[in-house]
N, C-alpha and C positions, 0 to 999 in steps of 0.2 A: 051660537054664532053660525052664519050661514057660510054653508063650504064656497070656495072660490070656485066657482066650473067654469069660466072662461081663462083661457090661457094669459092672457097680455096680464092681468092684473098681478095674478100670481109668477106668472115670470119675473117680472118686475122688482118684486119684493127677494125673488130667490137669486135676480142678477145683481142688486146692490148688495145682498149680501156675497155674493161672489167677489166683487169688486174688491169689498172691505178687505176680507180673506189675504187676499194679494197688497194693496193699501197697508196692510198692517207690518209686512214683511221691508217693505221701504218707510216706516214710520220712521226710522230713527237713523234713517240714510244721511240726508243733508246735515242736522243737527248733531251728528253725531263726536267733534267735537266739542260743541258747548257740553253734550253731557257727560262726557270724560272729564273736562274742566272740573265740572258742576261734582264729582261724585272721588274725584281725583281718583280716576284710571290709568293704567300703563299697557302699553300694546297688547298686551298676553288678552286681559280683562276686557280692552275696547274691542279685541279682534271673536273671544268667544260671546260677547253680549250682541254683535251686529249678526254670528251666524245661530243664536240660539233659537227663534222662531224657525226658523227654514230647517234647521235640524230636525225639530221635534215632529214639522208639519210635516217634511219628505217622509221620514223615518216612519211616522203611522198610518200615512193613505190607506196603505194594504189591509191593514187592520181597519181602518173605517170603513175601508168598500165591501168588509167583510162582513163587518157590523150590520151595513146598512142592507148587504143580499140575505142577512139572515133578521134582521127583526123590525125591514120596514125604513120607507126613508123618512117619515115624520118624526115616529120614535127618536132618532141619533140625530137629526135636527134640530131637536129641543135640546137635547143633552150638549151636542155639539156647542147651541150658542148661547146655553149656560155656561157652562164652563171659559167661551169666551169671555164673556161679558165680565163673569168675575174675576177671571186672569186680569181680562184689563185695567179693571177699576183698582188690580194691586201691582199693574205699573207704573198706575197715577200718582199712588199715596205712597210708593216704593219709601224708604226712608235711605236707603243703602243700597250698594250693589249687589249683594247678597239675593234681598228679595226681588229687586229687579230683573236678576240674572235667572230666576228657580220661577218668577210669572211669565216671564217671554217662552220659558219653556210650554208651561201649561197652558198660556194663548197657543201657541203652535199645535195643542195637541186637540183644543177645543176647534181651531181649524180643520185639522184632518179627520174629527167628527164631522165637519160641518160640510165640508166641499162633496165628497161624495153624496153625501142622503141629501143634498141638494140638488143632484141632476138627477136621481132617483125621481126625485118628487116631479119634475121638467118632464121626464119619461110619463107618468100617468096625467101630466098636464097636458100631453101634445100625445097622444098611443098612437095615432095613423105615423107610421114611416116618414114619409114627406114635410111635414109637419115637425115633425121631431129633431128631421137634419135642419130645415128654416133654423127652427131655436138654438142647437149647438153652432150656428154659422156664426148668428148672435153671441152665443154665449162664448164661443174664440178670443171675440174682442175683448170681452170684461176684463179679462184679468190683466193685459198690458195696462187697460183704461185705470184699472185702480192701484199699478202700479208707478204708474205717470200722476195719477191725483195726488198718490204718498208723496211723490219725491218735489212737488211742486209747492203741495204745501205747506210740507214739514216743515222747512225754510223759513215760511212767513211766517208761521203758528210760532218756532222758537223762536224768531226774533222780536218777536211783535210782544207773546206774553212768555210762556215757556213751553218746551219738549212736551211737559204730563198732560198739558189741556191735548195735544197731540190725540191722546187714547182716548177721549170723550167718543171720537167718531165711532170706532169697533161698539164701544159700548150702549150709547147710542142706537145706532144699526142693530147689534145682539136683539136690542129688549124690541124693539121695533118687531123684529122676526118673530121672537117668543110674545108676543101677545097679539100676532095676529096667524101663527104656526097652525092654530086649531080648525081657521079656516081654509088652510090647506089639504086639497085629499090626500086621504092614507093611502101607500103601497101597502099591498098586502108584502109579509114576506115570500122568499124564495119555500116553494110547499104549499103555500096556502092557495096560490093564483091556481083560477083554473082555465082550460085550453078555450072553453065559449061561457057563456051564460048559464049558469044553472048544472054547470057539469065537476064534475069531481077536482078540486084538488090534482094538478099534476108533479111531479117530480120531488123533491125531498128538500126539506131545512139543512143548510149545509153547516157542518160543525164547524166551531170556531177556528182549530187548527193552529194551539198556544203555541206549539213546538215552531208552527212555521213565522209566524208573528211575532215571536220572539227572537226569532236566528234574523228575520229580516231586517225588525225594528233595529237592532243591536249592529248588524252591518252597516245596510247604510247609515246609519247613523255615526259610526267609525270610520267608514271611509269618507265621508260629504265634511265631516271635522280634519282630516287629514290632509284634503284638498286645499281647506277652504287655510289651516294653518301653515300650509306648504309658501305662500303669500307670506308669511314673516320667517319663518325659520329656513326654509331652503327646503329641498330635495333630500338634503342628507342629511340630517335631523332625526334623533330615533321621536321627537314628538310629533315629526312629518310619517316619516316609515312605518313608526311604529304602528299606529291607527291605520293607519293605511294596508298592511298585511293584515290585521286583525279582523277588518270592515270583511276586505274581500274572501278570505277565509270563511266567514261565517257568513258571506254572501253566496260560495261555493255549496257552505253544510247547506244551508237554505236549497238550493236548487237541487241539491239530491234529495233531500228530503222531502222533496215536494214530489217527486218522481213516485215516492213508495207512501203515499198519504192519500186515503179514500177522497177527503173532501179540500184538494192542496188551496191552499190561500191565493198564490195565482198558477193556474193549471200549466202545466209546459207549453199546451200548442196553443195557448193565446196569443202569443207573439209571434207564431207561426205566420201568420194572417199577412201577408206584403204591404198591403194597402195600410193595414193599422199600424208596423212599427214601421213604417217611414213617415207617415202621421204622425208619429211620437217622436222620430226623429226630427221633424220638421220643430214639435214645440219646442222640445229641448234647443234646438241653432238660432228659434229664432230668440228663446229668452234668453239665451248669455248672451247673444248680440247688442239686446235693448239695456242689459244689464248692464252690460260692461261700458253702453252709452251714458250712463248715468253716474258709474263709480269714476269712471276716467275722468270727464267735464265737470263732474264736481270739486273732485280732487285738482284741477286743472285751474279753473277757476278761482276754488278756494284758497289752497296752497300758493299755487306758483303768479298767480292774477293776482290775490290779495281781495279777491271778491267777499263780501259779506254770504251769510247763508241766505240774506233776503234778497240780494241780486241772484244768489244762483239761481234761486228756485225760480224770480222769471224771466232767466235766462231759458227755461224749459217750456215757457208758457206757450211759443210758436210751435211744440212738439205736441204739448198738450190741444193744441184746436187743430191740427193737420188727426192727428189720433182720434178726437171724436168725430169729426168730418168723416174719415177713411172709417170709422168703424160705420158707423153708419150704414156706408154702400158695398162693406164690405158681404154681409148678410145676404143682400138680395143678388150681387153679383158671381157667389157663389152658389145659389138657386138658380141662376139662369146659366151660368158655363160652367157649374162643377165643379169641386171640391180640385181636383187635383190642376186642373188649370188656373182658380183664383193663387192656390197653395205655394205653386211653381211660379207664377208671376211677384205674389207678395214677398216670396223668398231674392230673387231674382233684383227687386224694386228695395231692398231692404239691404242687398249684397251692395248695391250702389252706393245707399248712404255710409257707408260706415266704409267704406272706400274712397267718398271723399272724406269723410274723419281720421282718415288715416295719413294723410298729407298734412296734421297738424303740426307746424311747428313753432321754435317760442315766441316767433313774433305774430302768430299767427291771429286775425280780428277775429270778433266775434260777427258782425254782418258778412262777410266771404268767408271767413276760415271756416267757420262752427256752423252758421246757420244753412247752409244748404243740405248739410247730412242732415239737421235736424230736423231737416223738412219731409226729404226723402225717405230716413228709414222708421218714421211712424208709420206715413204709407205702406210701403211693406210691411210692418208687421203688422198690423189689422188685418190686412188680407189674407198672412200669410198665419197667423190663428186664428183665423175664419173658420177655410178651408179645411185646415190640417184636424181643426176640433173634430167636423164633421168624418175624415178619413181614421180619427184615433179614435171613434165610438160608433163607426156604423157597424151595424150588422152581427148585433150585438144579442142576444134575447135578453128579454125584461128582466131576469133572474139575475143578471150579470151586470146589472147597467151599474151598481155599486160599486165593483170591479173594476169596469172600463173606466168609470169615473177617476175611482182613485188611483190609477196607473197614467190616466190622462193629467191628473194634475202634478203625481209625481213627476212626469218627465217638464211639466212644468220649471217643477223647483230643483231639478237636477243643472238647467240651466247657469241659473243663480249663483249655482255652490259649485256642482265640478268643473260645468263649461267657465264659467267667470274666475274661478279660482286657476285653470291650464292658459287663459290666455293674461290674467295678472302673473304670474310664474313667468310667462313669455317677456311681459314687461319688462322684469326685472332683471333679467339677460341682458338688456341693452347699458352703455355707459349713462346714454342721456336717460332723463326721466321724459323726458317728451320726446324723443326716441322709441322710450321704450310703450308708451304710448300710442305711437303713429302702429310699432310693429305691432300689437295688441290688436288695433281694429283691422289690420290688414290679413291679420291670420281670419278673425272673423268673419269680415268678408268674404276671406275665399271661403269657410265652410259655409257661409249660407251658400256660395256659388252652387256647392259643389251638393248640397243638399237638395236644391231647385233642381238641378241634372235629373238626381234619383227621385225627385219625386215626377219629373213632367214623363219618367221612364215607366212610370204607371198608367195599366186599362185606366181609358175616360170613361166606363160609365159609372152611373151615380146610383142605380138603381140596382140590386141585384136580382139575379132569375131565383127562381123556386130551387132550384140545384143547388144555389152557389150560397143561398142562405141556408139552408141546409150544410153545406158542409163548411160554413161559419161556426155557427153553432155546435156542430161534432169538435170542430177544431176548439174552439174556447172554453169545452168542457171535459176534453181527453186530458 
């Protein structure tokens, strides 16, 4: 099979698969009580099955990006959307909650193979610099885009036939990938690349580092359960506290132990970098934002409106063409004014919407009440994962794009789970439930505000000097 050596084709094929990735994590949003109904769930059961994908997926990045800096981003692409593909097809045929509950896990984790060694392979598609940030401008948007397709269509797919046709798409997309994977070019691994043509080999294969992939996996994955359960049980709950202490504990061990480990999983001064963790900050505010637009209005609609899950879902459809439209321009508009000014505008444009979503109340329409945030904070967030993509992975060396990847997508899904779980918590303070909902997007709001601050508080250039990559570099390997 002939390699892909132009970039668009194979981008293409490596951004629907991005898309899914995300799409899969809102697969069972809207429908999610028909298939409580369907399977006869109690809160405990519907509340660990909706965070089991995002678990598994936050929880292994680090280990994917690991994967993928030590054996190559084709390799753990194959592997990656194997293991999705067949996770999926056994949430299709699930019979019980049981295996439902144990495939969404192992979907999540064929994801966290997959997202990293896919921008891996993006890096050898596009190697000039400039080139490379274009494609992550792009590649910002996907993951709202497929998080907006999930939750759009979930809806119509369970009312129309059921929830399992739902999984056809991941799977579907998987094999798509895996049978055209071979005409993707290989990364060499981390060791093998050399500095020009024809020259040596530089720098070393970095060891897996089980002790730190383990302390990590184990953490957040204890604390993002603790968050995400803090939403039914309260604060004071040892199944809220408990996991919670536990998470960060062994988030702590993690971080010492990374200190005194030759090849640590993520180095200390990666996040040193300004530019990159307020890029990470940026994706994190701006996906509980978009998140928290999706759980509340559906819940809002559902519950308390009496909506069908097939009106919810196009009740979304205005959010969904403002999102492809904005992703679009968001790309090229981050090319031409720079990462931290699309970044800061989209944050800024995204704080608005979800500021009027926050004046919701119970009589409130859906053409004035609902739809003008939902016009506005797609806008923002296209731009503002534009941007922030290009600020969370620039200046990066090749050996590391694994890494930035899977810390990029992490703070993705941190979104989702801790930021969406602290402002449902906030919810739930309130008497009214649509009270507690207005306070919910108003807290949102202010932090994308106050995120747009910190980020517009960042150097505008887009390029960096020989200097300044240089002690990029030093820094994300110290």
């Amino acid at each position: 099979m002939a390699v892909i050596t132009t970039g668009r084709y194979g981008f293409a094929l490596l951004g629907v698969v991005q898309a899914v990735l995300v799409f899969a994590i809102t697969i069972l949003t809207v429908p999610l009580p028909l298939v409580a109904r369907e399977l006869g769930l109690g809160p405990s059961a519907v509340l660990l099955l909706s965070a089991s994908y995002g678990l598994s997926f936050s929880s292994l990045l680090l280990l994917g990006g690991r994967l993928t800096d030590r054996h190559g981003g084709r390799p753990v692409l194959r592997a990656g959307l194997a293991l999705l593909a067949a996770a999926s097809v056994a949430c299709a045929l699930a019979p019980g909650y049981p295996v439902l509950l144990a495939s969404r896990f192992v979907q999540g984790a064929g994801a966290a193979l997959t997202a990293p060694a896919a921008v891996a392979v993006v890096r050898v598609l596009y190697p000039e610099p400039a080139a490379y940030r274009r494609a992550m401008a792009t590649w910002g948007g996907l993951s709202v885009l497929g998080a907006t397709v999930g939750s759009v269509l979930s809806g119509a797919v369970a009312a129309a036939v059921s929830w399992r046709w739902l999984f056809a798409v991941p799977v579907l997309v998987a094999l798509a990938g895996l049978a055209r994977s071979a005409a993707l070019p290989a990364a060499a691994p981390a060791g093998h690349r050399a500095a020009r043509p024809g020259a040596a080999p530089v720098g070393h294969r970095p060891a897996l580092d089980l002790r730190g992939a383990a302390l990590a996996t184990t953490g957040v994955c204890a604390a993002s359960y603790a968050l995400v359960a803090s939403t039914e049980h309260g604060w004071h709950s040892p199944g809220t506290y408990g996991p919670l202490a536990a998470g960060l504990a062994l988030l702590l061990a993690f971080a010492a132990a990374e200190r005194h480990t030759a090849d640590p999983l993520l180095p200390p001064g990666f996040l040193a970098d300004r530019r990159r963790a307020t890029g990470l900050a940026a994706v994190t505010a701006t996906a509980a934002g978009t998140a928290l637009a999706f759980v509340l209005l559906s819940l809002h609609l559902q519950q308390l409106r009496g909506w069908s899950a097939a009106a919810t879902s196009a009740a979304f459809l205005p959010y969904a063409a403002v999102l492809l439209l904005a992703g679009r321009l968001a790309g090229p508009l981050t090319v031409r004014y720079g990462p931290v000014a699309v970044t800061a505008g989209g944050l800024a444009v995204a704080a608005g919407g979800l500021g009027l979503l926050a004046g919701l109340a119970p009589g409130s329409g859906y053409a004035l009440g609902l739809l003008p945030g939902l016009l506005l904070l797609p806008a923002g967030a296209a731009a503002a994962f534009a941007g922030a993509a290009v600020l969370a992975t620039g200046g990066v060396p090749p050996e590391r794009t694994g890494l930035a990847a899977g810390v990029f997508n992490t703070a993705m899904e941190l979104g989702p789970t801790a930021g969406l779980a602290a402002l449902m918590a906030l919810a739930a303070t309130r008497p009214s439930v649509v009270g507690g909902y207005a306070a919910a997007f108003a807290a949102a709001a202010v932090g994308l505000a106050l995120t747009a601050v910190a980020v517009a508080a960042l150097p505008r250039n887009t390029v960096p000097t020989a200097t300044e990559r240089t002690t990029r570099i030093k820094e994300s390997t110290s």
